[in-house]
PQR file of N, CA, C, O and H, with PARSE charges and radii, in Angstrom:
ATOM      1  N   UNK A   1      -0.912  -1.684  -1.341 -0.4000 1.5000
ATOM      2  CA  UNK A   1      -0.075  -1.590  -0.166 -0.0000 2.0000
ATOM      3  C   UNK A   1      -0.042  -2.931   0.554  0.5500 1.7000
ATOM      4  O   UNK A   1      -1.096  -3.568   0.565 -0.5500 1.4000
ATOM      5  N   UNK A   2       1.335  -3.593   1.333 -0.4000 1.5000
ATOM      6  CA  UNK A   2       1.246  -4.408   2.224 -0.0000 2.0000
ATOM      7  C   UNK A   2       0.375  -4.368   3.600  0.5500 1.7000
ATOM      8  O   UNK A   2       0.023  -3.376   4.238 -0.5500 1.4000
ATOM      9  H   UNK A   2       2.191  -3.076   1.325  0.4000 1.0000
ATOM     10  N   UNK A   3       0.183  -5.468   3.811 -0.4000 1.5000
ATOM     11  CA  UNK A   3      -0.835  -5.750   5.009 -0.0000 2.0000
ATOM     12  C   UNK A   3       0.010  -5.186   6.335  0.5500 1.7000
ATOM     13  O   UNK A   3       1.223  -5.393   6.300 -0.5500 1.4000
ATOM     14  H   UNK A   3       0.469  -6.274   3.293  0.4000 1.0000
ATOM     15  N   UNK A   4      -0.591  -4.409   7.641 -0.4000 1.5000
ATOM     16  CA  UNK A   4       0.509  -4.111   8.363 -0.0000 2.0000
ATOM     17  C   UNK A   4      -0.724  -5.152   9.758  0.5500 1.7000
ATOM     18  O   UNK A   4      -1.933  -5.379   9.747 -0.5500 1.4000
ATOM     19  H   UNK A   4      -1.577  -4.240   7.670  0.4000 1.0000
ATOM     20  N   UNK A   5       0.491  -5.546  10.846 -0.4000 1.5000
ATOM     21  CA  UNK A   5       0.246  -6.153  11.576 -0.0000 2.0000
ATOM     22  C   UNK A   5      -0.026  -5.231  12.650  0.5500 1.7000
ATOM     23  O   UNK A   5       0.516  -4.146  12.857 -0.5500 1.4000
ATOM     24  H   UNK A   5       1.474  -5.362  10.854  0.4000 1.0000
ATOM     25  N   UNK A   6      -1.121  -5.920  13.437 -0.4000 1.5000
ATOM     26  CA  UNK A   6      -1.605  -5.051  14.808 -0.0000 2.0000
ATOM     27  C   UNK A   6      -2.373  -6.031  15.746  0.5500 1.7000
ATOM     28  O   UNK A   6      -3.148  -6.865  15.277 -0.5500 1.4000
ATOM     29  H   UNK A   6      -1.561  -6.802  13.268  0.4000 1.0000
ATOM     30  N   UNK A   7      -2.129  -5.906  17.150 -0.4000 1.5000
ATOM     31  CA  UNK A   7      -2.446  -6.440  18.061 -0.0000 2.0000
ATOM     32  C   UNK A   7      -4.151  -6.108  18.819  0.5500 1.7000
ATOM     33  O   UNK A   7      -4.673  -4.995  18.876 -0.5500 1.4000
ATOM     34  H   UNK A   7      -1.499  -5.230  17.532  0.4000 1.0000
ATOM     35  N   UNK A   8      -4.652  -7.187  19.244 -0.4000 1.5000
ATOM     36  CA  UNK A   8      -6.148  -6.880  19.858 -0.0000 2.0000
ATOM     37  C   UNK A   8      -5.443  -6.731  21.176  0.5500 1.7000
ATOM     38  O   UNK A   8      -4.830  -7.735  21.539 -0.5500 1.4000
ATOM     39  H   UNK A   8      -4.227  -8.091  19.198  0.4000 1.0000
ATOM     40  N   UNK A   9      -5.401  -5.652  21.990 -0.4000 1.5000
ATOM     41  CA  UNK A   9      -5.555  -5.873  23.726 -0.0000 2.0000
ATOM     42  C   UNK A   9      -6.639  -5.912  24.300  0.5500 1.7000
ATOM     43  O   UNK A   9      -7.469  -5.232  23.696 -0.5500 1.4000
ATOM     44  H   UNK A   9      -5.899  -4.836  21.696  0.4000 1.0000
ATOM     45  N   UNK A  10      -7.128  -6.514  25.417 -0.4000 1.5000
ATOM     46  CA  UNK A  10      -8.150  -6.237  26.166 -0.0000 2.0000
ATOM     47  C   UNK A  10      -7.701  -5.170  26.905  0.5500 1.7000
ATOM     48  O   UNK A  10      -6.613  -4.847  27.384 -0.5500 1.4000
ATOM     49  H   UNK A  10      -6.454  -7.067  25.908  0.4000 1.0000
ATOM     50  N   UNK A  11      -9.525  -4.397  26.864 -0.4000 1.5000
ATOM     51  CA  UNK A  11      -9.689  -3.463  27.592 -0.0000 2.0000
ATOM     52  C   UNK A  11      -9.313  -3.316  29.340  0.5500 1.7000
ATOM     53  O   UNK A  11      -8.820  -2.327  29.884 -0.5500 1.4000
ATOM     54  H   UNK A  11     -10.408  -4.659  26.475  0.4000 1.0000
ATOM     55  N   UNK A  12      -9.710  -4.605  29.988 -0.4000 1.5000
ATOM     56  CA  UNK A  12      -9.813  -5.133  31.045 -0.0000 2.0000
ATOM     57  C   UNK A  12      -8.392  -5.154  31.862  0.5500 1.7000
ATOM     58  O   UNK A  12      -8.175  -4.204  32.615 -0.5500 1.4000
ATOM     59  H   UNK A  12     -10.110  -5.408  29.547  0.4000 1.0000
ATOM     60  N   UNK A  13      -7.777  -5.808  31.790 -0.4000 1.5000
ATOM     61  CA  UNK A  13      -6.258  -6.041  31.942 -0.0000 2.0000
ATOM     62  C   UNK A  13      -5.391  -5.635  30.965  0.5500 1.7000
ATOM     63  O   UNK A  13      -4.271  -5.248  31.299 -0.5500 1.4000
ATOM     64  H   UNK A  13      -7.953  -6.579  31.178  0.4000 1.0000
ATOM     65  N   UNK A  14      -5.625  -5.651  30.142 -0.4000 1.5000
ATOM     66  CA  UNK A  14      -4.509  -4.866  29.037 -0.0000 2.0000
ATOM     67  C   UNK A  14      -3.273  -6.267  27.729  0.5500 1.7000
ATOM     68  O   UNK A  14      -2.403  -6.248  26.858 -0.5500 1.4000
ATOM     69  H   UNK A  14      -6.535  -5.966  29.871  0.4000 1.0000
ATOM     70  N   UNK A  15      -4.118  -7.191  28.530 -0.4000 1.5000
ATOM     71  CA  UNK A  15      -2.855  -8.204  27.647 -0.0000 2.0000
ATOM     72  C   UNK A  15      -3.485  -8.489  26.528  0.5500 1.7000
ATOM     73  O   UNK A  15      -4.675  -8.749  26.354 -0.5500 1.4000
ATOM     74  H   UNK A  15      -4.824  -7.206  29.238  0.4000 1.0000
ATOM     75  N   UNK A  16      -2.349  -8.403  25.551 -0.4000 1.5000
ATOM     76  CA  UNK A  16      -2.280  -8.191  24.057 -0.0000 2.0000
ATOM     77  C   UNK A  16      -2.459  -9.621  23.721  0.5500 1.7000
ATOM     78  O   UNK A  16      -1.474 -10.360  23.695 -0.5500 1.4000
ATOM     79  H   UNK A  16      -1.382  -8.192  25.692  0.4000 1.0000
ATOM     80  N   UNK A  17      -3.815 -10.125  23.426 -0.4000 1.5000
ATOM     81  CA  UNK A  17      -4.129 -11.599  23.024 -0.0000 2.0000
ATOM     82  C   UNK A  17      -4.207 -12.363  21.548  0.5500 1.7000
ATOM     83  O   UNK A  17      -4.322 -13.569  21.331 -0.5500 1.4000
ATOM     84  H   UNK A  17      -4.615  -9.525  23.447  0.4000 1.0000
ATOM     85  N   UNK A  18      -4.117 -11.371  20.700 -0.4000 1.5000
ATOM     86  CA  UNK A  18      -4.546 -11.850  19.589 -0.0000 2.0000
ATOM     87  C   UNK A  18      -3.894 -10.669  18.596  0.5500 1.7000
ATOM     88  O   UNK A  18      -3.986  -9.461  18.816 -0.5500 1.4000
ATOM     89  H   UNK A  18      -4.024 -10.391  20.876  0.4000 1.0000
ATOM     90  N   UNK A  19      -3.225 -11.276  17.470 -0.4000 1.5000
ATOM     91  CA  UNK A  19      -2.842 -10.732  16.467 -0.0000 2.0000
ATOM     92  C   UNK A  19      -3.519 -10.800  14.852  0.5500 1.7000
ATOM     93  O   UNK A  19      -4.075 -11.741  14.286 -0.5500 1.4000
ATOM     94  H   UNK A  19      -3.150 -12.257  17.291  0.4000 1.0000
ATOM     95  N   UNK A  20      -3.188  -9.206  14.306 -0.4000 1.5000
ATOM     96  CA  UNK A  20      -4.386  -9.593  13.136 -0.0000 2.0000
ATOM     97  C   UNK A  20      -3.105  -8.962  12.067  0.5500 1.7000
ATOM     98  O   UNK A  20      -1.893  -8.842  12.246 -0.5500 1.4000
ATOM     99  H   UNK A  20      -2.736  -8.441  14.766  0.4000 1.0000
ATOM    100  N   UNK A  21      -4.172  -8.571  10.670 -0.4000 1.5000
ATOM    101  CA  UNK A  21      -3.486  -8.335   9.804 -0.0000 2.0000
ATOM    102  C   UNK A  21      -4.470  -7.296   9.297  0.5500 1.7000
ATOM    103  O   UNK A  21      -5.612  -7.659   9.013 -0.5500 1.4000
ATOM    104  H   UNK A  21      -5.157  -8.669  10.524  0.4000 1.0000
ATOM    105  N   UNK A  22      -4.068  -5.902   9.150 -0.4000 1.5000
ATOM    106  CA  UNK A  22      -4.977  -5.215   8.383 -0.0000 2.0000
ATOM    107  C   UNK A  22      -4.659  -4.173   7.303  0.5500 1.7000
ATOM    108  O   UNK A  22      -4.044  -3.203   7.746 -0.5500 1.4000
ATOM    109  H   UNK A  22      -3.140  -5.607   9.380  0.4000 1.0000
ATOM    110  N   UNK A  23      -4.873  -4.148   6.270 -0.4000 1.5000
ATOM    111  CA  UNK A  23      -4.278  -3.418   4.903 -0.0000 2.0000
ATOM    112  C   UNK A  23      -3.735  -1.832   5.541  0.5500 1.7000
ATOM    113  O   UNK A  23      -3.591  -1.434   6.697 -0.5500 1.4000
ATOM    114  H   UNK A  23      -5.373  -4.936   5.910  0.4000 1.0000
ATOM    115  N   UNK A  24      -3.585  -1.369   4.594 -0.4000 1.5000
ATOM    116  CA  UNK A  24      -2.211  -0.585   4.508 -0.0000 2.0000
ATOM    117  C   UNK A  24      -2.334   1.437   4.982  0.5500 1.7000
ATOM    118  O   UNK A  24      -1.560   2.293   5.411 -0.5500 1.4000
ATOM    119  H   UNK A  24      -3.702  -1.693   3.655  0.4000 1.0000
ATOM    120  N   UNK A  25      -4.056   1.349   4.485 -0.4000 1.5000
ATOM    121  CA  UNK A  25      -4.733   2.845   4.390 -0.0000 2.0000
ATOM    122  C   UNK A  25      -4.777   3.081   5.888  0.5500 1.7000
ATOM    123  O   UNK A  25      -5.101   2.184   6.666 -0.5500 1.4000
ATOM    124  H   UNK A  25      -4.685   0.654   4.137  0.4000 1.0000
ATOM    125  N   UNK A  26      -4.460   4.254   6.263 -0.4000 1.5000
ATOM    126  CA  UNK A  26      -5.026   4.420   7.771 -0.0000 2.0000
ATOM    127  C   UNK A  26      -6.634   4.669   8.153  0.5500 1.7000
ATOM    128  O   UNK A  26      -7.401   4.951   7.233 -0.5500 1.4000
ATOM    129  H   UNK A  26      -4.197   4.983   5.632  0.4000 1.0000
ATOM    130  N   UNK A  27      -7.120   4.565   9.473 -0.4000 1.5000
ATOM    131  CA  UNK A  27      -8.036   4.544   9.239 -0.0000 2.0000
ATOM    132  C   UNK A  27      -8.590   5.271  10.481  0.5500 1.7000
ATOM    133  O   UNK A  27      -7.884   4.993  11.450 -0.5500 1.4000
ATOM    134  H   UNK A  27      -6.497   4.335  10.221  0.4000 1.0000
ATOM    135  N   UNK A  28      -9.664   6.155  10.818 -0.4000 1.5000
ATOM    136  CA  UNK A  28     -10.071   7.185  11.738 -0.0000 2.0000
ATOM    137  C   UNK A  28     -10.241   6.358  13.146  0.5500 1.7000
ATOM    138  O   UNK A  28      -9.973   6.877  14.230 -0.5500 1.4000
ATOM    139  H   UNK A  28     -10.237   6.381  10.030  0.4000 1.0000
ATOM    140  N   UNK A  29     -10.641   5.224  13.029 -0.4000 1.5000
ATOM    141  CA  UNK A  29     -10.971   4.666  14.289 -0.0000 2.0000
ATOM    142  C   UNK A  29     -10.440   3.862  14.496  0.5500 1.7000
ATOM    143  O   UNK A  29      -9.897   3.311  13.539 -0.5500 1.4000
ATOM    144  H   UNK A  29     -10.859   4.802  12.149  0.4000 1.0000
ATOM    145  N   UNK A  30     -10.307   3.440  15.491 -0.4000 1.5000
ATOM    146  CA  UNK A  30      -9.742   1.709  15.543 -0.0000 2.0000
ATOM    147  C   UNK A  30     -10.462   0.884  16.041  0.5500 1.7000
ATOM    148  O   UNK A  30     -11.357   1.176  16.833 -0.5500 1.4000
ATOM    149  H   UNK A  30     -10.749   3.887  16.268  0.4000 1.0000
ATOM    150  N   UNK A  31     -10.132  -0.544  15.576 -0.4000 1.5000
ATOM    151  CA  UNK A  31     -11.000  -1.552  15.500 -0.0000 2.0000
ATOM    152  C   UNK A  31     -11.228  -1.980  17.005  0.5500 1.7000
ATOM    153  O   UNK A  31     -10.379  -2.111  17.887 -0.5500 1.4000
ATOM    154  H   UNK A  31      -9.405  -0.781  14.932  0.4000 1.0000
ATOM    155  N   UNK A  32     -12.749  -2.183  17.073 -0.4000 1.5000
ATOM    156  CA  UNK A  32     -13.095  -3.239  18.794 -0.0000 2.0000
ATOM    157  C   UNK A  32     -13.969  -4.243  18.225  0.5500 1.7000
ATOM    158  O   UNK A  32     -14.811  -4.023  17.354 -0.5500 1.4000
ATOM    159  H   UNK A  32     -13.438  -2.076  16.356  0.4000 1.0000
ATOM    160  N   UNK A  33     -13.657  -5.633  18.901 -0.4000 1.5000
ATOM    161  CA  UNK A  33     -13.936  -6.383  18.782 -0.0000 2.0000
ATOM    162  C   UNK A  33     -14.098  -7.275  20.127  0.5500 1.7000
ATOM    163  O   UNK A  33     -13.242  -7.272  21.012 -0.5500 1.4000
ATOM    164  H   UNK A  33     -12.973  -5.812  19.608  0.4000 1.0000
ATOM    165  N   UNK A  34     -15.414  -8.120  20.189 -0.4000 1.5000
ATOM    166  CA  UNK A  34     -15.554  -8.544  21.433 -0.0000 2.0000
ATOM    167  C   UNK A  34     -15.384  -9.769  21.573  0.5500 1.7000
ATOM    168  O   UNK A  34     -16.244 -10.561  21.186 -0.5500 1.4000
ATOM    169  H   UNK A  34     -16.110  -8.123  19.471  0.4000 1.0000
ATOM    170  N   UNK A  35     -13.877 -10.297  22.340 -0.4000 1.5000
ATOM    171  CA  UNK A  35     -12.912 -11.323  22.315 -0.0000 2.0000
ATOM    172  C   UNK A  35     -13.012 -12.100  23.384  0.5500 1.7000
ATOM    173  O   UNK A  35     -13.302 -11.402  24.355 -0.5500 1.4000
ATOM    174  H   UNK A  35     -13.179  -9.654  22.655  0.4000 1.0000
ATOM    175  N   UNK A  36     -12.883 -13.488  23.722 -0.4000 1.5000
ATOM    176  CA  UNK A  36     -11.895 -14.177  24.829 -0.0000 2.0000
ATOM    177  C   UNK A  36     -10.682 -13.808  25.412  0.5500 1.7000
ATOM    178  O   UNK A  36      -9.670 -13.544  24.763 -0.5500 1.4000
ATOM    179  H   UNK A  36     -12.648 -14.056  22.933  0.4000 1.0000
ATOM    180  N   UNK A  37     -10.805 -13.778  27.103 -0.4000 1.5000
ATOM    181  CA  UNK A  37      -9.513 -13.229  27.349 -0.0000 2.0000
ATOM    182  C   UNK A  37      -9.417 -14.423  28.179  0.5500 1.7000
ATOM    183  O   UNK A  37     -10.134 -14.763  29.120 -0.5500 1.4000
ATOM    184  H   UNK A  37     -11.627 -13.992  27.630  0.4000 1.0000
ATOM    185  N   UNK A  38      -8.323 -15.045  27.623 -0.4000 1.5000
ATOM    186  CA  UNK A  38      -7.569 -16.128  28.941 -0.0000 2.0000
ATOM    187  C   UNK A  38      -7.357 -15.503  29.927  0.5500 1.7000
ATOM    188  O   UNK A  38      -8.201 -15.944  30.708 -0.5500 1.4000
ATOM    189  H   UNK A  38      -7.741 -14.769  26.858  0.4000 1.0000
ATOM    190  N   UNK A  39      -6.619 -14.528  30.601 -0.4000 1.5000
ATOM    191  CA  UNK A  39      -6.341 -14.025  31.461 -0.0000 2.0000
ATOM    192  C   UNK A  39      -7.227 -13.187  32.119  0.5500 1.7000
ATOM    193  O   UNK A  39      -6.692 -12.621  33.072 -0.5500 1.4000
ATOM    194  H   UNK A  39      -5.934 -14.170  29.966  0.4000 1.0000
ATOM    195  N   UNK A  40      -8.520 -12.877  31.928 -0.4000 1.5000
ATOM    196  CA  UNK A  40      -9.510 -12.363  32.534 -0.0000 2.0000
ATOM    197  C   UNK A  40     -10.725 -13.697  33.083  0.5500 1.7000
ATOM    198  O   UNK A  40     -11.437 -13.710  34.087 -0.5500 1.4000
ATOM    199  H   UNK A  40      -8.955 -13.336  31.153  0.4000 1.0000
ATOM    200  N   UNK A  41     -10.593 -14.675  32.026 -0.4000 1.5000
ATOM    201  CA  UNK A  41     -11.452 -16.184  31.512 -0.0000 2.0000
ATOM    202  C   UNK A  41     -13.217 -15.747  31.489  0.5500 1.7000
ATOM    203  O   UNK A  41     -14.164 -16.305  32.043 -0.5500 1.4000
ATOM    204  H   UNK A  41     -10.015 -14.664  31.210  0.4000 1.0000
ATOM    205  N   UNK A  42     -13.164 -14.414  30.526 -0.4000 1.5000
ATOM    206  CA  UNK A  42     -14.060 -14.067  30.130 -0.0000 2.0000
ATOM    207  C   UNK A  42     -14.545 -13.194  28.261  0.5500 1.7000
ATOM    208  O   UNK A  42     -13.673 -13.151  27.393 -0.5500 1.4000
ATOM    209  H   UNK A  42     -12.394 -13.960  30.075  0.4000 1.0000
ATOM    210  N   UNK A  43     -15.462 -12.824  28.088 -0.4000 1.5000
ATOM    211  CA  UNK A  43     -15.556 -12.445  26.916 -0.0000 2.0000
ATOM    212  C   UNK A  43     -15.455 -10.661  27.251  0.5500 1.7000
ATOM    213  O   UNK A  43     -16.150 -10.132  28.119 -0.5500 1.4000
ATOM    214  H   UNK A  43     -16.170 -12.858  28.793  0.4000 1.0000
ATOM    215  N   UNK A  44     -14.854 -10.201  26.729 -0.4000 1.5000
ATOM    216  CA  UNK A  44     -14.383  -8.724  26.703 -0.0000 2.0000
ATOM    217  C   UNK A  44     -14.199  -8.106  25.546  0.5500 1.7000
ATOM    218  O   UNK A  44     -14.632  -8.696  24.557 -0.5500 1.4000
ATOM    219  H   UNK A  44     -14.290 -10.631  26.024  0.4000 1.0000
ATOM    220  N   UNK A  45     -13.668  -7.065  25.388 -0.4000 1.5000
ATOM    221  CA  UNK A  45     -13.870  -5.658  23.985 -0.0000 2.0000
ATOM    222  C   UNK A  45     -11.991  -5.789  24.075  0.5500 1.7000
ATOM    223  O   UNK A  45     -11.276  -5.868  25.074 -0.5500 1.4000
ATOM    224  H   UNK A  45     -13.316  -6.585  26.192  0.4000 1.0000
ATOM    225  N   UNK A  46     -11.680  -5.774  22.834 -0.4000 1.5000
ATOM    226  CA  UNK A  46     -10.653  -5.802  22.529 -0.0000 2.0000
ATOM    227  C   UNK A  46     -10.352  -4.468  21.511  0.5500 1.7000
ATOM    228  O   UNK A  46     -11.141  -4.161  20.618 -0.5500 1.4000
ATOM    229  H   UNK A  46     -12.261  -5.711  22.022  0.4000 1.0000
ATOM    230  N   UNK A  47      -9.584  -4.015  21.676 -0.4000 1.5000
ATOM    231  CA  UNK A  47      -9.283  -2.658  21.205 -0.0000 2.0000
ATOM    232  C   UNK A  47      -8.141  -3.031  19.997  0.5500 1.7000
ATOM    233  O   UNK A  47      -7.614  -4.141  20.076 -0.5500 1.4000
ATOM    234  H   UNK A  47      -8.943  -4.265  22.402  0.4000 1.0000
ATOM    235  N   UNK A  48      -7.838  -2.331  19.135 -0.4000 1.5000
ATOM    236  CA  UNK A  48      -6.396  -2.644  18.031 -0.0000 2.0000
ATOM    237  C   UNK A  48      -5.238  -1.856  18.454  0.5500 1.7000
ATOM    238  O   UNK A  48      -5.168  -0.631  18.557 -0.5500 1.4000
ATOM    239  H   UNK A  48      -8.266  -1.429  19.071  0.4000 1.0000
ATOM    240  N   UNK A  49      -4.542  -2.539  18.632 -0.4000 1.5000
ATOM    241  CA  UNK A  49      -3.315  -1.626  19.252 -0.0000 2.0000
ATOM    242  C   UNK A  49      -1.860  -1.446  17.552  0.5500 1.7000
ATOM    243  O   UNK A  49      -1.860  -2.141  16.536 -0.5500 1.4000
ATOM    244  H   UNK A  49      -4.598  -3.534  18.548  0.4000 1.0000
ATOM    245  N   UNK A  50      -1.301  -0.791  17.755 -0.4000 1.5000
ATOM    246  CA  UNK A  50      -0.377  -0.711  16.676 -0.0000 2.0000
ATOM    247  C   UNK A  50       1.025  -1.138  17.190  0.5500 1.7000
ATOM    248  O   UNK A  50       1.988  -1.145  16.423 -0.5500 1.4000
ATOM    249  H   UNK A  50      -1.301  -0.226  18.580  0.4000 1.0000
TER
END
């Protein structure tokens, strides 16, 4: 299957900072990852948005 594209938002403010690429299977959870937010100018949990 092609790679489908999905966005990290922060939890915090909500702006969609970072774009990823993740294969094709769905999957039960979604990804958090603990990111830089320019707009917060801190390190925060980034959620995968679709």
């Amino acid at each position: 299957m092609a790679l489908k594209k999905a966005s990290l938002a922060c939890t915090v403010c909500g702006s969609r900072n970072y774009s990823i690429k993740l294969s094709g299977t769905p999957k039960p959870t979604r990804l958090e990852v603990n990111k830089f937010c320019k707009h917060c100018s801190k390190y925060t949990i980034h959620k995968e948005t679709r």
